[in-house]
C-alpha positions in Angstrom: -23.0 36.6 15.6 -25.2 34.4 14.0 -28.4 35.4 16.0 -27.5 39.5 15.2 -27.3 38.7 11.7 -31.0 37.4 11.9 -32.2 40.3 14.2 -30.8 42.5 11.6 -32.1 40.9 8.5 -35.5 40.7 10.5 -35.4 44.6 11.3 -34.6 45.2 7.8 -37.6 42.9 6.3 -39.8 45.0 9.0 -39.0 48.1 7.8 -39.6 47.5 3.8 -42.7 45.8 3.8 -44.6 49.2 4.5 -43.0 50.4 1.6 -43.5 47.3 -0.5 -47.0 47.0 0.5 -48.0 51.0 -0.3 -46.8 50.0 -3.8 -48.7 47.6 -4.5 -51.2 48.5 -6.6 -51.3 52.2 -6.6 -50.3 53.6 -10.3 -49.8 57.1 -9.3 -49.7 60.0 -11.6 -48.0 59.0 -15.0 -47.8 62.6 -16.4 -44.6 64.3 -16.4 -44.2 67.4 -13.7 -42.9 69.3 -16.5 -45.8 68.8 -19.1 -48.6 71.1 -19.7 -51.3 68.7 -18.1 -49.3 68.0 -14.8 -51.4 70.1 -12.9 -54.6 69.1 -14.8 -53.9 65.7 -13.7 -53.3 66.3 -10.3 -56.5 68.4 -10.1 -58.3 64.9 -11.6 -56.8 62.5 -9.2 -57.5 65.0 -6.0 -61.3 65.6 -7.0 -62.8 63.0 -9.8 -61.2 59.7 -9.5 -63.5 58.6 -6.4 -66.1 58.6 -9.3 -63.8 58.2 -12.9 -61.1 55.7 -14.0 -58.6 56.8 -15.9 -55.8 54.9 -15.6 -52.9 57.3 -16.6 -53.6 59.0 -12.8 -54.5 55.7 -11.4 -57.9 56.7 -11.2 -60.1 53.5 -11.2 -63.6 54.8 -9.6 -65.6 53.7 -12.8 -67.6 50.2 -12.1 -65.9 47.7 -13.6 -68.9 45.5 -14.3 -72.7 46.9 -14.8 -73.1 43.9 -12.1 -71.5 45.8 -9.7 -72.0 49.5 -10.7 -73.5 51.8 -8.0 -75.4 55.9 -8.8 -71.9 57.3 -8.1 -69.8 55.5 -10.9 -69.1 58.4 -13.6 -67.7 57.6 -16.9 -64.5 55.8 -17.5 -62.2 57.9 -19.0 -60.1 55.1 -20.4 -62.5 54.2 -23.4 -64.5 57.7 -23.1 -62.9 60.0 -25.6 -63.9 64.2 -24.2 -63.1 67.9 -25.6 -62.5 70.2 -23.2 -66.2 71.8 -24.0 -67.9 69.1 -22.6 -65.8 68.0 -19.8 -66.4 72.3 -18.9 -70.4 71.6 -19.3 -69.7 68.5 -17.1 -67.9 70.6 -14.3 -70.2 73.5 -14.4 -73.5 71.3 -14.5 -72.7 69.1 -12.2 -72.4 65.8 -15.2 -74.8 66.0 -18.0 -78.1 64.4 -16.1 -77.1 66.9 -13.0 -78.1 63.8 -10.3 -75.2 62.8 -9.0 -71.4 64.7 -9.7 -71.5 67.7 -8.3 -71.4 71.3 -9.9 -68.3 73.3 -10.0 -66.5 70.7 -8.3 -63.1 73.0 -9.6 -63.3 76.4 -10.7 -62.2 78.9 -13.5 -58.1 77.9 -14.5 -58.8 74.8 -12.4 -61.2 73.6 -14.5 -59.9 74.7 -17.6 -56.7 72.7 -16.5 -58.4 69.3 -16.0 -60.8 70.2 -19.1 -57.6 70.4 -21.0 -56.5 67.4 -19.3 -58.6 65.3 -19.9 -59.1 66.1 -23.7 -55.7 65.4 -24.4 -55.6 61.3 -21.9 -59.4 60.4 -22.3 -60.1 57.2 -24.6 -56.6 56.3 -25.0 -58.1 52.8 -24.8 -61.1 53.2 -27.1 -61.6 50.6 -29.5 -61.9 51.9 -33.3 -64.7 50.0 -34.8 -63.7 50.2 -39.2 -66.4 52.5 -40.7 -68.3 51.0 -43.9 -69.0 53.7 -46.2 -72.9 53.6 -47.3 -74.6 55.3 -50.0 -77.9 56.0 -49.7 -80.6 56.1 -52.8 -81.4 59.6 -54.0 -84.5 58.5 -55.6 
């Protein structure tokens, strides 16, 4: 009895750790299906986050360190606040220096989904640096 209960806890331990280990790590979407940007954000995982972080898709293809960055680290999106006009110059143009993203990587309501997208999660982690009002000499 004793030497089933252990083949049976074994089995079980066996079969979870796949599970536990695909976990690990991975953020996944954190939109909700039923909001506006779902579809924006799936469109961002599935084509810019080999190249973007933003961590609200789990995205994390930004270089952490300008130590480590290589030519195909894009913006992070975390701290990088967009409007959907430029994020639409960005997709059409292929970035703004045109070297490395490629153009029209989505098209027409595709675009204008992760445009919208990422206007409304970009630099949610921005830090807001207090403004000092300065009046200049009219003389």
């Amino acid at each position: 009895m004793l030497a089933r209960a252990k083949i049976a806890a074994t089995s079980m331990a066996l079969l979870a750790a796949p599970v536990v280990a695909a976990a690990c790590g991975t953020q996944g979407i954190q939109v909700s299906r039923s909001s506006q940007y779902y579809r924006g954000a799936v469109l961002f995982r599935d084509h810019c986050s080999g190249c973007h972080s933003l961590s609200v898709v789990g995205a994390e293809g930004s270089a952490a360190s300008i130590k480590n960055r290589v030519r195909t680290d894009g913006p992070n999106f975390n701290i990088r606040p967009e409007n959907p006009e430029r994020v639409l110059y960005a997709i059409r143009n292929g970035g703004f220096s045109g070297a490395i993203m490629p153009e029209n990587i989505v098209l027409g309501e595709n675009a204008q989904a992760v445009a919208n997208f990422l206007a409304a999660y970009s630099g949610r982690q921005a830090q807001h640096v207090p403004a000092t009002k300065i009046t200049l000499s009219t003389k």
